[in-house]
N, C-alpha and C positions, 0 to 999 in steps of 0.2 A: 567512617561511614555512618555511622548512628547520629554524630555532631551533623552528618549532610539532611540526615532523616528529618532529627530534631528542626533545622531552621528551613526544609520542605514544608514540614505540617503546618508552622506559624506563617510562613507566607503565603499558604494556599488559603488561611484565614481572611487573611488581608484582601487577596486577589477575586474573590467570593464576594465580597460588597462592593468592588473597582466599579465604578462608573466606567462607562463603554467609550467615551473621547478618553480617558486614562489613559486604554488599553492602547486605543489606535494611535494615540500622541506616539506612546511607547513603542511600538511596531514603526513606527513613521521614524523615529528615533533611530532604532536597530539598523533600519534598511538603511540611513546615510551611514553609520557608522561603518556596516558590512560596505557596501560602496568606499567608501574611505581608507577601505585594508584589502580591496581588492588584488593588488599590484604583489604583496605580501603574502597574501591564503595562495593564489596562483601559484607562486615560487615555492611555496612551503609544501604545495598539494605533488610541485614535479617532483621533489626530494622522494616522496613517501611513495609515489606512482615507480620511482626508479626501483627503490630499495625493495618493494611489492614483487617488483619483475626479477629482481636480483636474489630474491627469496623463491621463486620459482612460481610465485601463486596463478590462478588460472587467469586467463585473458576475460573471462568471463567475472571475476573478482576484479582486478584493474579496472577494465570498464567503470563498471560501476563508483570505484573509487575515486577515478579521473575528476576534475573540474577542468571543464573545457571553459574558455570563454563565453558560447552560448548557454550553456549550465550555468555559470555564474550569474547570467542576466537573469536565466529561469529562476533560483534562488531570490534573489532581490525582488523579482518580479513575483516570486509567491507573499512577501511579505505586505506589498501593494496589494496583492487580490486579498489575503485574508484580514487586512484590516476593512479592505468596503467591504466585508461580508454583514451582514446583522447579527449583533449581539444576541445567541442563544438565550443568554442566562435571564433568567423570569422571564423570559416567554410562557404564554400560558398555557398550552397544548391544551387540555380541556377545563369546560366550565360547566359544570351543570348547579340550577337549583331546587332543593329537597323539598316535598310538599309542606315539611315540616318548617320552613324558612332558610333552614342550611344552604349556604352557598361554599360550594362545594370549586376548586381548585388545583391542576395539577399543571404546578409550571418546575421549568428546567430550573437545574443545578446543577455547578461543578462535580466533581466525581472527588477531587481532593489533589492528593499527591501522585501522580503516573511516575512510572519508570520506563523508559523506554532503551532495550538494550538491543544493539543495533551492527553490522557489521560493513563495513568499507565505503558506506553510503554515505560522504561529511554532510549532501543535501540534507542528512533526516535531520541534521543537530540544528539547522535553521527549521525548518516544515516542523516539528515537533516543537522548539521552544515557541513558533506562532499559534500553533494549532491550538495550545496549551493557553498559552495565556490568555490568547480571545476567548478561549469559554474557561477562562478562570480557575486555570489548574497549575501548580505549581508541578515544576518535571522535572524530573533526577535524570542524567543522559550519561549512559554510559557504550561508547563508539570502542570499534574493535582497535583494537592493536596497528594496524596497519596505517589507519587513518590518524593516529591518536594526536600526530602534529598538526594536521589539518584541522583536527577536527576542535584543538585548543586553539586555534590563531581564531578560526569564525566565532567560538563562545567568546572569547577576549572582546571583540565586535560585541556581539549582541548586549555582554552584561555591562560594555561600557553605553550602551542605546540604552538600557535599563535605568542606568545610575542618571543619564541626563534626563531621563523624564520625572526624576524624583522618586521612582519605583526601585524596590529592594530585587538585589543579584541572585539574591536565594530564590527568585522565582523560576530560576534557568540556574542549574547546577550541573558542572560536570564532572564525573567521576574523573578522580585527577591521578588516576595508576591504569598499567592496564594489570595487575594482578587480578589473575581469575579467582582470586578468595572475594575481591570484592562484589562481582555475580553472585556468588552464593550468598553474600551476605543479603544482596538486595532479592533474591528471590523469598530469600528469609524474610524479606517484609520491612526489614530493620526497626523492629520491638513493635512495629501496626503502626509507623510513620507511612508506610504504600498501601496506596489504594487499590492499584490496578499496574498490573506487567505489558507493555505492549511489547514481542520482539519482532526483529526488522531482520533477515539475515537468510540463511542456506536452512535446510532441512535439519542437520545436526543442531544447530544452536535452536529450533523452534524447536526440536525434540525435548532437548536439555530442561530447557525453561518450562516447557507444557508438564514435563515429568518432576522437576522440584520446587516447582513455585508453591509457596506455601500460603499466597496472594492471587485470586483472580489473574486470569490471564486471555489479551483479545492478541489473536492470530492466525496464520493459515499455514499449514503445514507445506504443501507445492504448487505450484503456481502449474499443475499439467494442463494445458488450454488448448483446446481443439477448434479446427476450422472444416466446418461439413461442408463441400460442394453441392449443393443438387444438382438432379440433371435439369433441373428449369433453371440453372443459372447462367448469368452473361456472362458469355470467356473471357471477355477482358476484364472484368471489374472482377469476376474470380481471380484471374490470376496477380490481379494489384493486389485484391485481400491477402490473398496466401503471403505471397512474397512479402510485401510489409509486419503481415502479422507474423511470421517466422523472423527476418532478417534486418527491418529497421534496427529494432535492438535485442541481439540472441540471449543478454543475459539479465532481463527483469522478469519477474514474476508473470506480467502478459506477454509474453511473448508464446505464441505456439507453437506446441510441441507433437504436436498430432493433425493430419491431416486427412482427411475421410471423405473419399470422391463416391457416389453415387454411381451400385453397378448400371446404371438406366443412363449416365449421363456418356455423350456422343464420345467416341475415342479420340475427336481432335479436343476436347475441351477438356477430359483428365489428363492425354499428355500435354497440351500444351501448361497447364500450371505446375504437373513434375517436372519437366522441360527446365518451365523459368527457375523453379525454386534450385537445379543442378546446376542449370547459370550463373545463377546468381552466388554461387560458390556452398550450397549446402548441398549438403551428404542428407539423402533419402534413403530409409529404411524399408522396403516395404513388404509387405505381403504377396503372395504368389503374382493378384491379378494385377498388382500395380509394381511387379516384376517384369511383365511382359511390355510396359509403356514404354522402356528406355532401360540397355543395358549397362547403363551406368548405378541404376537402382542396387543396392543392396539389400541379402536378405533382413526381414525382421527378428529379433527373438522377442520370447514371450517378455523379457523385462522393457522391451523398449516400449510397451505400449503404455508403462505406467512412468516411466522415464522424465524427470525435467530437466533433462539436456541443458539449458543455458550457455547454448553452442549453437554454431550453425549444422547442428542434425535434424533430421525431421523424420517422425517415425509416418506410417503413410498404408492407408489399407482402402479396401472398396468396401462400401456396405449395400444394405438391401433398402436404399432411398429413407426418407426421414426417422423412420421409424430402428432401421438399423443404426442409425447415427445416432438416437436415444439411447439405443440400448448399449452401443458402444461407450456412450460418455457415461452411464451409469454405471458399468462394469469398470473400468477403467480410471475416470477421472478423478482428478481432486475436490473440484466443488469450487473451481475460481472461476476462469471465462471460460464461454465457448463462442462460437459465431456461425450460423446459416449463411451461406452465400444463394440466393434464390429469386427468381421472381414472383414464383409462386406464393402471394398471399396465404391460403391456405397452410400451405406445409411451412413457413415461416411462424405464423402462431401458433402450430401443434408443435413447433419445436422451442419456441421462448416458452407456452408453459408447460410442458412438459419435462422438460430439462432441468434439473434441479441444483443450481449453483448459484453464487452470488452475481455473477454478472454474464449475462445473455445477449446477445445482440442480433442486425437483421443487416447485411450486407454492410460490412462495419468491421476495419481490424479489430482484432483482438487488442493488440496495443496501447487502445482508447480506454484500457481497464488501467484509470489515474484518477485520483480526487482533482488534481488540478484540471483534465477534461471534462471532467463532470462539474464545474463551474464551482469546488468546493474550495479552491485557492491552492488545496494543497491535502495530500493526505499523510496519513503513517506511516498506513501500511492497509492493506485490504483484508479484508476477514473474511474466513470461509467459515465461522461461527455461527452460531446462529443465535448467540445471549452474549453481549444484549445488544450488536449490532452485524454487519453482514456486510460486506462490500468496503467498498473505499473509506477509511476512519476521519472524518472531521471534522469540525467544531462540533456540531452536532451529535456527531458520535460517543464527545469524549466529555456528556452531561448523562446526569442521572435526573430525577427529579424527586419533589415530595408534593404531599395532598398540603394545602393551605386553606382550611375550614373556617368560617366567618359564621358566628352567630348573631343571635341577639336574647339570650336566656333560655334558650334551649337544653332540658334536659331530657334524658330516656327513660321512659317506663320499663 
């Protein structure tokens, strides 16, 4: 583990001065070779998805573990978007000049060595070694246990894309055990070889990490996302919201786990969205008045309202119109998404700024909370942090900067 440290530090050197067609050669590299073992990661992902299910773990864990064919495209096709993205690094963010002649400069840099520790998700080991190397970071990748076949057939791919663009393998390393001593090791920093901890995973492992990293750490502890009704909303587009934002996919971080109907809004437009979300095969939780919509509802308890299910449940309450829905998600939420269903102008911007999370939306699943929707090619992982970044992590997230001062014989009195 320290030998992984050690040849991390020296390539994140290296990858720090990459000229930016390098990088993209190199990504451009990666994606045929991933392409090229596709047929392979596939059969290698169904062994690990079997043996997953034959282990008992939740359906909510498989999911995510799965590489379906269209996942596989998305992969490949994240490697394509994040190399057209623009090279962060020396970018200038600001420029000021001092009356004194100082010219004055704050452009981007690498952050160094990431570790990013992750669990059943084999996409992150691609998303992470691109994310990584466009803004010039070298990434220690250490995937759970489950995935660990898959998640070595795709780095095989990448570090042989690495090797044919003339770029060293140490810049994508993968932890090559799944011994849990080696987490400890790497939360230890490995001797101040790591920069920065990202973790990817369930609530336990973000605990773990947040409580022994002995290294900076960007993360969000649960993905709880809520979707408010108003009563000025359009029944049909509510109830698309809801439904997708709950049930497209029950087990990512955006998926919604709370759903909050406006006592003001008409009794065909909050049953008809519990209605669909019971249709559609999810178990609704709810509070007295959204007991009375449909006696299929079940009651709520007080845990379910802080709950990230990663199931098709949906915990489900009326509030007192925008202002209860504030106060709901502030008592309540984790700080990732939320969404207004409304057409109300008004009460859609007292609710984007007044609501205090990383990502807000305005008639919009929940869902849509992805680096790759938000045009960034691809992210981590999303952060409900707030140092030294917030929301969806990529490229740009995963730079730091310095001041670059230009004189011309300038000294201070």
């Amino acid at each position: 583990m320290k030998e992984i440290g050690r040849l991390a530090r020296a390539a994140s050197h290296r990858l720090a001065l990459l000229a930016s067609t390098d990088k993209d050669a190199a990504l451009s590299a990666m994606r045929m070779r991933l392409e090229g073992g596709r047929e392979a990661i596939l059969a290698i992902n169904a062994r690990d998805c079997a043996e997953a299910e034959l282990a008992g773990q939740s359906a909510a864990l498989i999911d995510r573990l799965r590489i379906t064919s269209l996942r596989f495209d998305e992969m490949t096709g994240a490697l394509t978007a994040i190399r057209e993205l623009d090279d962060p690094v020396g970018t200038i963010v600001v420029e000021r000049r001092r009356p004194n002649g100082l010219v004055i400069q704050r452009r981007r840099v690498p952050i160094g060595v990431i570790a990013v520790i992750y669990e059943s998700r084999p996409n992150v080991t691609v998303d992470a070694a691109a994310l990584c190397l466009k803004s010039g970071n070298a990434v220690i990748l250490r995937g759970g246990s489950e995935s660990f076949e898959t998640n070595r057939a795709i780095h095989r791919c990448l570090a042989s894309g690495l090797a044919d663009s003339g770029l060293t393998a140490d810049a994508v390393q993968l932890v090559p055990t799944t011994d849990r001593d080696a987490v400890a090791m790497l939360l230890g920093g490995l001797d101040g070889a790591i920069d920065l901890v990202i973790p990817r995973g369930g609530a336990d492992l973000i605990a773990r990490v947040k409580r022994d990293a002995r290294v900076p750490v960007l993360g969000h502890m649960q993905g709880n996302c809520h979707v408010y009704i108003d009563a000025a909303a359009d029944p049909a587009m509510a109830t698309a919201i809801a439904v997708n934002s709950k049930l497209r996919r029950t087990g990512i971080c955006g998926a919604a786990e709370t759903l909050l109907i406006d006592v003001a809004a008409e009794e065909g437009l909050a049953r008809g969205v519990v209605c669909a979300l019971l249709d559609g095969g999810c178990e609704v939780r709810g509070d007295a008045q959204v007991q009375l919509l449909d006696s299929r509802v079940r009651p709520a308890s007080d845990a379910d309202w802080t709950t990230e299910f990663l199931a098709p449940i949906i915990a489900a309450a009326r509030v007192s119109g925008v202002t209860g829905a504030i106060e709901h998600v502030a008592r309540h939420g984790s700080g990732h998404t939320e969404s207004i269903v409304t057409e109300d102008l008004d009460a859609a911007e007292r609710f984007l700024a007044e609501v205090d999370s990383a990502i807000v939306l305005h008639n919009a699943s929940t869902q849509f909370a992805d680096g790759g929707e938000f045009g960034m090619g691809a992210e981590i992982g999303i952060s409900t942090d707030r140092l030294h970044a917030r929301g969806p992590v990529g490229v740009e997230e995963l730079t730091t900067y310095k001041y670059v001062v230009r004189g011309s014989g300038q000294t201070r009195r």
